[in-house]
C-alpha positions in Angstrom: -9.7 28.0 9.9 -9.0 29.3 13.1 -6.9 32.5 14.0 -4.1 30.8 15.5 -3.9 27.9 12.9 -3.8 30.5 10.0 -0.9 32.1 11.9 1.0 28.7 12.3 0.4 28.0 8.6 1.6 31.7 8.0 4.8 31.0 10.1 5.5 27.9 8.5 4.5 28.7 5.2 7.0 31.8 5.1 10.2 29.9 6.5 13.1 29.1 3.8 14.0 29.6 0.9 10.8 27.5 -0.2 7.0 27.2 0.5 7.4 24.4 2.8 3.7 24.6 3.5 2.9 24.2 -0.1 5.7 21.7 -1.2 4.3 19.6 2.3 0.8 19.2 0.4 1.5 19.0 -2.8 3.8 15.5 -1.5 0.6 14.9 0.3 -1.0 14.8 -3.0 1.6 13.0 -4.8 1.0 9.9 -2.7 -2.5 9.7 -2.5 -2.5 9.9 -6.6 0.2 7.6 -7.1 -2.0 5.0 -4.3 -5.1 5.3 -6.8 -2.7 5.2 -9.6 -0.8 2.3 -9.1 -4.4 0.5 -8.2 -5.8 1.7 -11.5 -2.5 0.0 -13.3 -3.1 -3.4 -11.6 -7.0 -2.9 -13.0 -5.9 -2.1 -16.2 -3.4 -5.4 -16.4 -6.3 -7.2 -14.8 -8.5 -6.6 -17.7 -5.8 -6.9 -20.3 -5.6 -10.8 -18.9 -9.5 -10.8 -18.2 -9.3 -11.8 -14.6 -12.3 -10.5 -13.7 -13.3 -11.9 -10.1 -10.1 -9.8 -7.9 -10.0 -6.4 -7.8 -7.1 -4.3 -7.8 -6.6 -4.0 -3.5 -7.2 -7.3 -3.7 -4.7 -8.4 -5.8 -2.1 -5.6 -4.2 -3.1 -7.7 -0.7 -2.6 -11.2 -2.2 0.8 -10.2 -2.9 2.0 -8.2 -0.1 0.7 -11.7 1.9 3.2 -14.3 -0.1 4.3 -17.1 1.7 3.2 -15.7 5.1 0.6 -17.4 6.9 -1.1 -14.5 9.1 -4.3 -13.3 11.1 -6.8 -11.1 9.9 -5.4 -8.4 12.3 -1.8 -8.6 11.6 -2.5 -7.5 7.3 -3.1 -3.9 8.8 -0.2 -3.8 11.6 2.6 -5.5 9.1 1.3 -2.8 6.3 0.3 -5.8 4.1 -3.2 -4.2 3.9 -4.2 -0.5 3.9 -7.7 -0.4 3.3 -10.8 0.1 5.7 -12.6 -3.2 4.6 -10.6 -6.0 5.5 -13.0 -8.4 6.2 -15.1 -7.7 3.4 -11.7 -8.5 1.1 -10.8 -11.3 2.5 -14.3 -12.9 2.6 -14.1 -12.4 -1.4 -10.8 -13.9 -1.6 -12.2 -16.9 0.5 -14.9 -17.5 -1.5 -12.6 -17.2 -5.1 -10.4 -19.5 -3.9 -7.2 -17.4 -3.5 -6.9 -17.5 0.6 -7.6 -20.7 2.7 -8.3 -19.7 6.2 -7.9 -21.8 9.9 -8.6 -21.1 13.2 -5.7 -20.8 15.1 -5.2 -23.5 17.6 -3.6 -20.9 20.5 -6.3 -18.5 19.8 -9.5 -20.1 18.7 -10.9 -16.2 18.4 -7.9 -15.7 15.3 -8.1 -16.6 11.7 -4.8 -18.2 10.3 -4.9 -16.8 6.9 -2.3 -17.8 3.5 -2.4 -18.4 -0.2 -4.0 -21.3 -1.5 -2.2 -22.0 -5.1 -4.7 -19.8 -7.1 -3.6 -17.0 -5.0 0.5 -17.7 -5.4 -0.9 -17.6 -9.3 -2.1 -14.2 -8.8 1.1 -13.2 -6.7 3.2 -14.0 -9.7 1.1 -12.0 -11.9 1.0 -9.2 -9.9 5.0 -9.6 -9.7 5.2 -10.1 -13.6 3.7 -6.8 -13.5 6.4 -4.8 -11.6 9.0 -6.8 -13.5 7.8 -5.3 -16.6 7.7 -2.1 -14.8 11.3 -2.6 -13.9 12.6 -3.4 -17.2 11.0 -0.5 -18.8 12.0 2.1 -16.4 16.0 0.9 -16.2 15.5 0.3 -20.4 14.0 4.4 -20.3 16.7 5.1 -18.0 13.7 6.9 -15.8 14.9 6.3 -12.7 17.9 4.2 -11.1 18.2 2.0 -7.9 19.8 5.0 -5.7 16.8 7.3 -6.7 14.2 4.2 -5.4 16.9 3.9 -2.4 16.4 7.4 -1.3 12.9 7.6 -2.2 12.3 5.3 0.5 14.4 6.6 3.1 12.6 9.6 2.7 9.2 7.5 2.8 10.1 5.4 5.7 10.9 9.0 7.3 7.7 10.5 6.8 6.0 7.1 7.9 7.9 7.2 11.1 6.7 10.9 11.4 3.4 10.3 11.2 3.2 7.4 13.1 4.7 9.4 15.9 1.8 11.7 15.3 -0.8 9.3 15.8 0.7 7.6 19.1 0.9 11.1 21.0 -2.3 12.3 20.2 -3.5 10.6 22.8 
């Protein structure tokens, strides 16, 4: 780590009544595990019901996609899809039979993709799932719908930050 850079951290690190450096990563953390968490739940249901040939992004893509009918390159730009390897996901979920694919007739380059019915099948399980999830956390009394209202304000923030990051690096 540079000189100056161990001086910003330093700076910011030592401002208020907290470690904002520290609490700033740790988040960091938090989100990345509760990504790879939440994919390791859907595998887990998954191989509870013995569906065997859609992984867990997959499946997380399938729903986010619904009853929309969209291109390869709008998954990524919508947030429906968040992974590296969009092509090689959709190409599986061609070939299982969950996504039917067109050309589209404006833009012969684009692919016009939506759910065939296996896929709205998988949709609904994957919603079954965060039904069940819903019932047990307001039965446990874990968390309640302001807590999930601020927790997104606060994520929509910090997605708004970063995007503002990424358009003026340049």
């Amino acid at each position: 780590m540079s000189n100056q850079a161990e001086e910003q951290e330093s700076q910011v690190s030592d401002t208020g009544p907290t470690n904002m450096l520290s609490v700033y990563i740790d988040t960091l953390s938090y989100i990345e595990r509760l990504h790879r968490l939440i994919l390791d739940v859907i595998k887990d249901e998954f191989e509870r019901l013995n569906i065997m040939d859609v992984n867990s992004v997959q499946a997380l893509l399938l729903y986010n996609i619904g009853d929309n009918e969209v291109t390869a390159g709008e998954l990524k730009s919508r947030g429906y899809y968040q992974g590296s390897n969009v092509s090689y996901n959709l190409k599986k979920l061609v070939e299982a039979g969950y996504i039917s694919h067109e050309r589209c007739s404006v833009d012969r380059r684009a692919v016009r993709i939506s759910l065939t019915e296996k896929g709205r099948d998988m949709r609904v399980t994957v919603s079954e799932l965060w039904v069940r999830h819903i019932g047990k956390i307001t039965e446990d009394e874990l968390l309640h719908a302001k807590d999930f209202d601020a927790l997104g304000d606060f994520l929509k923030r910090l997605e708004r930050f970063w995007s503002d990051q990424i358009r003026y690096i340049y």
